[in-house]
C-alpha positions, 0 to 999 in steps of 0.5 A, a space after each residue: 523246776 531244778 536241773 542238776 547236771 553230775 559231771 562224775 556220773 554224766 547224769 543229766 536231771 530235770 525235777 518239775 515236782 517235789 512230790 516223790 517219785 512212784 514209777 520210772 519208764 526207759 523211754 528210749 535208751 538213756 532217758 528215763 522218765 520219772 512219774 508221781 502217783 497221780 501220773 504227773 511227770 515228775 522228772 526226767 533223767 538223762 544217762 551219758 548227758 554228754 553224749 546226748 546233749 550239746 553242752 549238760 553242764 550249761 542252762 539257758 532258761 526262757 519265757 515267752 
């Protein structure tokens, strides 16, 4: 998994595969979800990251 936050952009990215993205879906306004051939979530985008996350620029990473 990788997440890539553009400050310039406001662009908020979280990639789950390496596999290429097939398709995209507009979830709800600002949130795109990206998906592979197979189905499989590929990523998800998040556009004005700012203005929908607390802190985009800052990951906090857990297991449990």
């Amino acid at each position: 998994m990788k997440v890539k936050y553009d400050r310039e952009q406001d662009i908020l990215y979280v990639s789950f595969s390496d596999e290429p993205v097939y398709e995209s879906d507009e979830e709800k306004k600002g949130i795109i979800l990206d998906y592979t051939v197979n189905g499989q979530i590929a990523g998800i985008e998040i556009l004005n990251a700012s203005r929908q996350v607390g802190n985009p620029s800052k990951v906090e990473y857990e297991i449990a």
